[in-house]
C-alpha positions in Angstrom: 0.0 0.0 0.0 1.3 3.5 -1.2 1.9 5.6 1.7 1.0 9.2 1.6 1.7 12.5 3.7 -1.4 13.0 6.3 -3.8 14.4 4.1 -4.2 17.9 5.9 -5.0 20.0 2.5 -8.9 18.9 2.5 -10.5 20.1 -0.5 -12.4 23.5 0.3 -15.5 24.0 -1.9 -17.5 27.2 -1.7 -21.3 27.7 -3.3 -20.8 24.3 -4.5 -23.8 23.1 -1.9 -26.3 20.6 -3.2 -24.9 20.6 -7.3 -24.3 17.2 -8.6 -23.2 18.5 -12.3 -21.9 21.5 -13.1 -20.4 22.4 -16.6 -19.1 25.7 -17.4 -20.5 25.2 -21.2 -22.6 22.4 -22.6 -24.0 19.3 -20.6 -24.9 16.8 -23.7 -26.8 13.5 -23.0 -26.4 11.1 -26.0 -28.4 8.2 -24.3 -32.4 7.7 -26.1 -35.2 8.9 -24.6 -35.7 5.5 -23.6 -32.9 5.2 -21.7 -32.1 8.7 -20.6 -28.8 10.0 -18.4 -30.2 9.6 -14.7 -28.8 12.3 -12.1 -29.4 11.9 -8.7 -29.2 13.9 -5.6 -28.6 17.7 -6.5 -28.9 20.1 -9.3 -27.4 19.9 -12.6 -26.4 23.2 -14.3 -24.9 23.6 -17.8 -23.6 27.2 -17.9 -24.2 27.4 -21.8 -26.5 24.5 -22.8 -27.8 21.3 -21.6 -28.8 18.8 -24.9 -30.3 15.6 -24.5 -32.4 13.4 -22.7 -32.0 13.2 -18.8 -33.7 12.1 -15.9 -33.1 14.4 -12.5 -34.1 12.5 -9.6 -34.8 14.5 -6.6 -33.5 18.1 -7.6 -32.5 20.6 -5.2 -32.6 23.9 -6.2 -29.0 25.8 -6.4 -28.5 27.7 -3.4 -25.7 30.2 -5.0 -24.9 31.6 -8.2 -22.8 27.9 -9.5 -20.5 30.6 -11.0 -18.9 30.6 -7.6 -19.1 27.0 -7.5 -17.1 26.9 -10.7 -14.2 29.6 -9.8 -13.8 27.5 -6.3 -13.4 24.1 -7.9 -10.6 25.7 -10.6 -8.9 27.1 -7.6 -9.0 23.7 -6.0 -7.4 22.1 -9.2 -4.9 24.0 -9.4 -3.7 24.8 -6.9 -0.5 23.6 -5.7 -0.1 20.2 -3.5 2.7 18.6 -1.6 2.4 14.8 -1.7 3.2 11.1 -2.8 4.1 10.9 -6.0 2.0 8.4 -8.2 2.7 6.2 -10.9 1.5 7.5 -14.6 -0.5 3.7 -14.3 -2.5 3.3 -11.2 -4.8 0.0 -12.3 -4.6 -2.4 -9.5 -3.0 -0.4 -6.6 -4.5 -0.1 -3.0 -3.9 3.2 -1.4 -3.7 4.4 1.7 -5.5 7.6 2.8 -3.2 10.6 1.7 -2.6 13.1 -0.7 -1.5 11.6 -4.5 0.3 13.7 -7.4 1.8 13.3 -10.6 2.6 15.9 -12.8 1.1 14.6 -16.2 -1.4 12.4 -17.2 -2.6 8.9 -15.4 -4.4 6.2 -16.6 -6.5 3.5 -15.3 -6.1 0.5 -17.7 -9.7 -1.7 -19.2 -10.8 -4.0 -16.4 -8.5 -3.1 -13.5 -9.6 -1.7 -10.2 -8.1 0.7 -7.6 -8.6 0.2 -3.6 -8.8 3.0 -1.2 -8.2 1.3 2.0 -8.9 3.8 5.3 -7.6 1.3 7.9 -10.9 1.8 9.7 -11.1 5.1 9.9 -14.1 7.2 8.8 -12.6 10.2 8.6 -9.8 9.1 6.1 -9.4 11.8 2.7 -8.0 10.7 -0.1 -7.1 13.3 -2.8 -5.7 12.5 -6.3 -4.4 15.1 -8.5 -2.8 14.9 -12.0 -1.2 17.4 -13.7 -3.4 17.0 -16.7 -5.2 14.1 -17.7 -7.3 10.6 -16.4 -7.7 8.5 -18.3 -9.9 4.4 -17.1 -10.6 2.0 -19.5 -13.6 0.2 -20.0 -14.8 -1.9 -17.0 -12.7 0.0 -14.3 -14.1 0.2 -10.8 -13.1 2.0 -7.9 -13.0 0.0 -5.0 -13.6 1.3 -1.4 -12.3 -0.9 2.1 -12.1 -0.3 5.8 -14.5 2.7 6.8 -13.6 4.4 3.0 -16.4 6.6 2.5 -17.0 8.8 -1.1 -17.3 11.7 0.2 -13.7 11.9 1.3 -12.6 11.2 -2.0 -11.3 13.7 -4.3 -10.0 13.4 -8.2 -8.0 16.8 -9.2 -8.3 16.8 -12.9 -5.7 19.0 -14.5 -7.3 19.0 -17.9 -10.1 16.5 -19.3 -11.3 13.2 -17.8 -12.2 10.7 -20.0 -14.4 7.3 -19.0 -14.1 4.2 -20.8 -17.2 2.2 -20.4 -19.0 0.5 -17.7 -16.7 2.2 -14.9 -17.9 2.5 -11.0 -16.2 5.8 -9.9 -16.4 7.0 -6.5 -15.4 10.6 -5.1 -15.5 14.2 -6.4 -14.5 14.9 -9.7 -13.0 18.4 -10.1 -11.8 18.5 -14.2 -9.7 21.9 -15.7 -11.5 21.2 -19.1 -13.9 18.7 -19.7 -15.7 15.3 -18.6 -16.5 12.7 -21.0 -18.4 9.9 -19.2 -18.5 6.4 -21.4 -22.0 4.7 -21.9 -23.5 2.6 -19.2 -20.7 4.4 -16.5 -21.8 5.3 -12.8 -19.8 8.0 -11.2 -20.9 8.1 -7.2 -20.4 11.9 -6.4 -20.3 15.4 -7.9 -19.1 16.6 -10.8 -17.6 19.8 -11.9 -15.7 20.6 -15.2 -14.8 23.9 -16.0 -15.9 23.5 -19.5 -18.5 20.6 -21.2 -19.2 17.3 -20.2 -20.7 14.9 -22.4 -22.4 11.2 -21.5 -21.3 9.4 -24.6 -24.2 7.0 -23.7 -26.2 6.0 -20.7 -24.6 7.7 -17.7 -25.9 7.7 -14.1 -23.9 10.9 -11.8 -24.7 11.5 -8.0 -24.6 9.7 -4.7 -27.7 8.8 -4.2 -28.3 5.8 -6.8 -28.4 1.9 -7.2 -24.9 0.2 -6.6 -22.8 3.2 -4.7 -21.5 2.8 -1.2 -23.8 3.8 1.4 -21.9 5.2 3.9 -22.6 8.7 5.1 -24.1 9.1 1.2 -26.4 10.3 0.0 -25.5 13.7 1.1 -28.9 14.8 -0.2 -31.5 12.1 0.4 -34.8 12.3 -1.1 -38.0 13.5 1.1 
């Protein structure tokens, strides 16, 4: 298990408070009407556009402008980080909690997983943050042990994230440019890209749905 500095630099997110998805363009759904994007837990918010077919279950409304959502999260991903440094390939590691870095792009290779492993302790932050991109391939899944919970998990995107399909991701996602999510993907936790992010197919985004841990989520529950 990679061991990492005490993670001490928790992420600090301001007007950020009950949004799911936030783009600072487009938001683009290519699923069918039949089968629709699914978005749980929170708002969604395209700053330009929002195209497609999507299903919003249990929408809160925003309570700031997400403008200041948006500036907060670039601030976050770019901000400068003292930690361990990470391989460019991560598939099949178990990390401890901690602060990652790497200065360029990472990848998570087609039907590996990662394990966050919090040695039992609740309150255990992981943060991840690449200098530009992440890259999974199809089938990746992100694996959670020992008191791990998603909301203490962080992914600091320098550029764009891309998705193959059929992932399980788990944590905030903070992007400098874009998302692009690969049919039939779950991503349990919030999104925020500073410009679009497209669903290239069936997508399902928030905490609150089918098949994502359960501790402490969702943040928002339906009443």
């Amino acid at each position: 298990i990679p061991s990492s500095i005490p993670s001490l630099q928790n992420i600090s997110l301001t007007g950020c408070n009950r949004i799911t998805l936030l783009a600072g363009t487009a938001i683009t759904c290519a699923a069918s009407v039949v089968d629709q994007c699914d978005i749980f837990d929170g708002d969604v918010v395209g700053l330009v556009a929002m195209t497609g077919e999507f299903n919003i279950v249990c929408i809160f409304p925003t309570l700031v402008n997400p403008s200041v959502c948006l500036a907060s999260a670039s601030d976050e991903v770019f901000l400068t980080r003292d930690g361990t440094l990470m391989p460019a390939n991560i598939g099949g590691m178990t990390f401890s909690p901690g602060t990652y870095v790497h200065p360029s792009a990472v990848l998570i290779p087609v039907s590996t997983n990662i394990y966050l492993d919090a040695g039992g302790d609740p309150n255990a932050v992981f943060i991840f943050k690449m200098g530009t991109t992440l890259t999974t391939g199809a089938g990746v899944n992100i694996v959670l042990y020992k008191g791990a919970v998603p909301e203490n998990v962080y992914w600091l995107i320098g550029s764009a994230l891309t998705t193959g399909a059929d992932n399980l991701l788990i944590g905030t996602i903070l992007t400098g440019t874009a998302v692009t999510v690969g049919a039939n993907t779950q991503i349990c936790g919030d999104v925020i890209a500073q410009s679009a992010v497209t669903c290239s197919g069936v997508c399902n985004i928030g905490s609150g749905q089918v098949g994502c841990p359960v501790s402490g989520i969702p943040l928002y529950p339906c009443s």
